[in-house]
C-alpha positions as CSV (number, residue, x, y, z in Angstrom):
1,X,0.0,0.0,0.0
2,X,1.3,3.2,-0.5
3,X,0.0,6.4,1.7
4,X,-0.6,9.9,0.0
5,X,-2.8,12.8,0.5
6,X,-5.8,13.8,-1.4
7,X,-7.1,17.2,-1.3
8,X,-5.8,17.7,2.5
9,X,-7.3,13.3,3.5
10,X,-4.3,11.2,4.3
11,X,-5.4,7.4,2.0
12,X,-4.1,4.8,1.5
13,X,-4.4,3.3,-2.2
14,X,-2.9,0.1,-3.8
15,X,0.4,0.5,-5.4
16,X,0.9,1.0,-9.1
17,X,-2.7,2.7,-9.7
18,X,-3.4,6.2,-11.0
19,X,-4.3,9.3,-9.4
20,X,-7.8,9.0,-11.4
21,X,-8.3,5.6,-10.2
22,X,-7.3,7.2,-6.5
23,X,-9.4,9.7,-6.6
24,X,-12.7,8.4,-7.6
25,X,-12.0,5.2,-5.2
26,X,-12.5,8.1,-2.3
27,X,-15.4,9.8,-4.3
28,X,-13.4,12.6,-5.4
29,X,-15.2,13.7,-8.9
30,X,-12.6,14.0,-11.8
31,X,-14.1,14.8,-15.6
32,X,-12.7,12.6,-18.2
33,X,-13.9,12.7,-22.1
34,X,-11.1,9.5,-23.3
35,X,-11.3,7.4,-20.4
36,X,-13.2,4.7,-19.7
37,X,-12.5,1.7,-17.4
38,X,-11.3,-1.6,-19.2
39,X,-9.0,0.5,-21.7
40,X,-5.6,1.8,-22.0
41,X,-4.9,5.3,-20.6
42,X,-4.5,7.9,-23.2
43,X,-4.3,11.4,-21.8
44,X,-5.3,12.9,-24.6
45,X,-8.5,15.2,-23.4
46,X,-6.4,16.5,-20.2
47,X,-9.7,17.3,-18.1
48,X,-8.4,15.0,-15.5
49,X,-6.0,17.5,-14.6
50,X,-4.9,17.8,-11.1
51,X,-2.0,19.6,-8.9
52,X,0.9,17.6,-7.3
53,X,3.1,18.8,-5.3
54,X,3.1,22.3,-3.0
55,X,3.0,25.3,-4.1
56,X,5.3,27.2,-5.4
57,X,6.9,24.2,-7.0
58,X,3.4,22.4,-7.4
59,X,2.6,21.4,-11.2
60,X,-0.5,19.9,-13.0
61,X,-0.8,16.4,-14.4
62,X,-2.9,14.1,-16.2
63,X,-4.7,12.0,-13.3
64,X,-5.2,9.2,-15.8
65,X,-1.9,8.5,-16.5
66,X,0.0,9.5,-13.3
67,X,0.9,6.5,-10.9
68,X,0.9,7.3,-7.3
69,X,3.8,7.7,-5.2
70,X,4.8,7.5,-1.5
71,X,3.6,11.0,0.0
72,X,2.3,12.3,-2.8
73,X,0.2,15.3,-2.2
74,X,-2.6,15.7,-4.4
75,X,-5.5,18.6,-5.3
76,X,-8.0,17.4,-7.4
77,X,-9.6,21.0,-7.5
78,X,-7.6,23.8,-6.8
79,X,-8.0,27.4,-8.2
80,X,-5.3,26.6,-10.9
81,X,-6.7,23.1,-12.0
82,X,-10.7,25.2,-12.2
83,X,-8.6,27.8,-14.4
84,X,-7.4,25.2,-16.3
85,X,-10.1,23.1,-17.3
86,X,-12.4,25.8,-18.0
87,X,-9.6,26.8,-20.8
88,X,-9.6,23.4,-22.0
89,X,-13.6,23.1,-21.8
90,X,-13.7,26.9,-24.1
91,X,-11.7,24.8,-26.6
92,X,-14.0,21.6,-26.3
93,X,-17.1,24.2,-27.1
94,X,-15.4,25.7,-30.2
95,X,-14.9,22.3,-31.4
96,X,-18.2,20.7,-30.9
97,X,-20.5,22.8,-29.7
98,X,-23.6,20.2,-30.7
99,X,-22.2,17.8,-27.4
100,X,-24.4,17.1,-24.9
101,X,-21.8,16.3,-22.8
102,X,-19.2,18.9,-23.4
103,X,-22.0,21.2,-22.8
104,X,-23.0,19.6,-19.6
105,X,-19.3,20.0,-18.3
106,X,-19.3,23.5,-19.7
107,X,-22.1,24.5,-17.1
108,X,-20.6,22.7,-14.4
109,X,-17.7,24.5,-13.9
110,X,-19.0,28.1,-14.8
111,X,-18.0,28.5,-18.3
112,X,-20.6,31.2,-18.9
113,X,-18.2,32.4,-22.1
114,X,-16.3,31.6,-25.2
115,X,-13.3,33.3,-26.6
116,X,-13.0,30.7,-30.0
117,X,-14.8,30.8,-33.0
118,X,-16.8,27.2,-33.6
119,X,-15.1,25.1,-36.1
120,X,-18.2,25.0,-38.2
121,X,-19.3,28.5,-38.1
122,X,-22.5,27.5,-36.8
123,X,-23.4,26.5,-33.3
124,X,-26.5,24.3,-34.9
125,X,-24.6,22.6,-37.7
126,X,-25.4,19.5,-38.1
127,X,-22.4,17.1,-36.3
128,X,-19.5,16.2,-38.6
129,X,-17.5,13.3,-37.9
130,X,-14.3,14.9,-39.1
131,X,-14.4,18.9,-37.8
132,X,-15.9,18.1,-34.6
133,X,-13.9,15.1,-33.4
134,X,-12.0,15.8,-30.3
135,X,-9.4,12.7,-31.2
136,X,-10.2,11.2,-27.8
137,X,-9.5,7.3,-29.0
138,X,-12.2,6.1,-27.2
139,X,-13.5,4.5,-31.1
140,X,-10.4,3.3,-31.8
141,X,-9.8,1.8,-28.6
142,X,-12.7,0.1,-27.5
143,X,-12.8,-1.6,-31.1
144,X,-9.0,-3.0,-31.0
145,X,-8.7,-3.4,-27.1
146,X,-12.5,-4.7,-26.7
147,X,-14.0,-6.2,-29.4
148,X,-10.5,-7.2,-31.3
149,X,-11.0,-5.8,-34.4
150,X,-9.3,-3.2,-35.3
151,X,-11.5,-2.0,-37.9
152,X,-10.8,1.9,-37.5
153,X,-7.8,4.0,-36.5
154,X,-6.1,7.3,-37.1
155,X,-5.1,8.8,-40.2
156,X,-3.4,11.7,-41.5
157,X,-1.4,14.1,-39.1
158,X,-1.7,17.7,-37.3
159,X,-5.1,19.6,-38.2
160,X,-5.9,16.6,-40.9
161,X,-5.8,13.7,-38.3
162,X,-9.4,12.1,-37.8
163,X,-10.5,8.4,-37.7
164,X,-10.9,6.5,-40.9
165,X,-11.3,3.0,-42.0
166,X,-8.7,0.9,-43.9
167,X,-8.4,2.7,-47.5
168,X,-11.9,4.2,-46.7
169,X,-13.5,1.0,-46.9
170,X,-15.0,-1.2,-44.3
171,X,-13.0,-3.5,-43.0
172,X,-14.3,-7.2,-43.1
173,X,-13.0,-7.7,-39.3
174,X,-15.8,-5.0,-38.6
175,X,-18.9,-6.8,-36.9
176,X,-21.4,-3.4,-37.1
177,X,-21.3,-3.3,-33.3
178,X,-21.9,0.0,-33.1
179,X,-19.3,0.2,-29.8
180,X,-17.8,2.9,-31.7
181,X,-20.8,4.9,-31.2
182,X,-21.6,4.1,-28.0
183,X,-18.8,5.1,-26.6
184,X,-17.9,8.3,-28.3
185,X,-18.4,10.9,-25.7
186,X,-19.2,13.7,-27.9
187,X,-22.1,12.4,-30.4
188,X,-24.7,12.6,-28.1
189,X,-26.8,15.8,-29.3
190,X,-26.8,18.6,-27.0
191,X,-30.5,19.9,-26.0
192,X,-31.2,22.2,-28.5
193,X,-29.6,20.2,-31.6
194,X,-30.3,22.3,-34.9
195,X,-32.1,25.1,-32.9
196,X,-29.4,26.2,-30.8
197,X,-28.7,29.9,-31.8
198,X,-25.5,30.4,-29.2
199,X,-22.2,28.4,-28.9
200,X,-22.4,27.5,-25.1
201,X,-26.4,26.4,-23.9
202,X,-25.8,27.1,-20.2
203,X,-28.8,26.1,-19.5
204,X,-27.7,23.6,-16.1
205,X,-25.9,26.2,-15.2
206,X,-24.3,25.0,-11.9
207,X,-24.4,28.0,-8.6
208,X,-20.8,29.7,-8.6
209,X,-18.5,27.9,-6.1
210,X,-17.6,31.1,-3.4
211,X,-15.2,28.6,-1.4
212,X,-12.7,30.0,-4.1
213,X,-13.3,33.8,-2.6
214,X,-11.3,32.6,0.2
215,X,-9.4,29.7,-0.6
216,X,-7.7,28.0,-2.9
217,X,-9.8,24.7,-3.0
218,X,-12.7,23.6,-3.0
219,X,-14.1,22.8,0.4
220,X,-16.9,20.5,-0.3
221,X,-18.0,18.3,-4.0
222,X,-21.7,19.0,-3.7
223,X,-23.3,18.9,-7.2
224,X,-24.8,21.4,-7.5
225,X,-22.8,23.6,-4.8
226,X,-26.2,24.8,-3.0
227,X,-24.2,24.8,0.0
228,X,-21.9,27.5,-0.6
229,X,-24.2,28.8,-2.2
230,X,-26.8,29.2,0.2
231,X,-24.3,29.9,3.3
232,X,-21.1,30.5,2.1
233,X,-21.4,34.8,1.8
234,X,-22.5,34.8,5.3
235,X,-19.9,33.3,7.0
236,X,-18.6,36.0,9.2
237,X,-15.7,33.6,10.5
238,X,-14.0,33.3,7.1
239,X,-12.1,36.5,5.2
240,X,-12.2,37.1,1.7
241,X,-9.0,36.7,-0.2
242,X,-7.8,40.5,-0.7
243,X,-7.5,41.4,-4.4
244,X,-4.8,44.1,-5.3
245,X,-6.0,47.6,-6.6
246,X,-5.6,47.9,-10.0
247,X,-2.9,50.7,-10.1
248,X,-2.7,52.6,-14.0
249,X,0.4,52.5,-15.6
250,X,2.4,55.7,-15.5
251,X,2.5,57.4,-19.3
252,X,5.3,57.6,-21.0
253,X,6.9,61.1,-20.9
254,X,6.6,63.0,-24.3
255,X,9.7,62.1,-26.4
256,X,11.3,66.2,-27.6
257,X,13.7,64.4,-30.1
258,X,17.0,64.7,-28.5
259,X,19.6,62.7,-27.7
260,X,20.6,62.1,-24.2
């Protein structure tokens, strides 16, 4: 057994397992959009970001793919790692807005905004296989490591990387499982499907977390945080973290020409 600390709880966890595995042994949520249980780690959608480490020599890692360690200390939702996957979650939109699921995640951590154009133009485009793929794996996984086929992989590189069959043919090692579909994490229409008029829907909005307007954690993993919500301004035994005044920028002394 090996002994390390999750979000401030001293555990004990098996040896050689992951911080995701950790972590959601003790209940501690962790999003994931290419992981599923009974497949390789991939590490390729990064939402299972958490901090190791203290601060200021802390750093962030993928959960799925990190093995525990003796004393490790572990956040599994910081300040940084919410900054962090609401960046990555902004990117996820832009890609495929029409996802249930990347919506879904979108509301629950309070992304109420997007600074990226959609890939498609359109936030009600109809789904296309090849501009709104994230490249999880998940297809290509499940149908080599689970039903030993094979039948579809990657192909091409950089921006022109999707999924693809042999030679754009199907292969005749595919059985028509459909477990390609089913476990694709971003097919699943969002609410609105061709109606939706904006690029985030927002509409599960989850309460704003205020355990973050004095510390640097979360202090509880309600869902939705009605808690905080309800009680958390009104605690008169807890300060607010102290923001520093924003302090203009002296102006630049008008140049005369001369040489000094």
């Amino acid at each position: 057994m090996v002994h390390i600390t999750i979000n401030g709880l001293p555990v004990e966890v098996e040896r050689g397992i992951t911080l995701l595995d950790a972590a959601r042994f003790y209940n501690f949520p962790v999003p994931t959009l290419c992981h599923e249980d009974g497949l390789s780690p991939y590490g390729a959608c990064r939402l299972c970001l958490v901090e190791i480490g203290e601060a200021p020599r802390s750093k962030l890692v993928a959960a799925c793919g990190y093995r525990v360690d003796e004393g490790l200390k572990v956040r599994t939702n910081s300040e940084r790692v919410q900054r962090a996957r609401r960046l990555l979650l902004e990117l996820y939109v832009a890609t495929c807005p029409q996802s249930k699921r990347i919506q879904d995640l979108a509301s629950e951590y309070g992304v109420r905004q997007c600074r990226y154009q959609p890939m498609d133009g359109q936030p009600g485009a109809p789904w296309d296989p090849k501009a709104n793929c994230i490249q999880c794996g998940l297809c290509v996984r499940i149908c080599a490591e689970q039903m030993m086929s094979g039948a579809i992989g990657f192909a091409g590189r950089g921006k022109s990387r999707h999924v693809a069959r042999p030679f754009g043919m199907t292969s005749e090692q595919c059985r028509q499982c459909g477990a390609c579909l089913y476990a694709c994490p971003v097919c699943e229409l969002r609410c609105q499907a061709s109606t939706a008029e904006t690029l985030l829907c927002n509409g599960c909005l989850n309460f704003s977390p205020v355990c973050f307007q004095s510390y640097n954690d979360a202090m509880c993993f309600l869902e939705p945080c009605h808690a905080c919500e309800l009680s958390g301004p009104f605690r008169h035994d807890v300060g607010m973290k102290a923001r520093a005044p924003q302090v203009p920028a002296p102006k630049a002394a008008p140049s005369t020409g001369e040489l000094k």
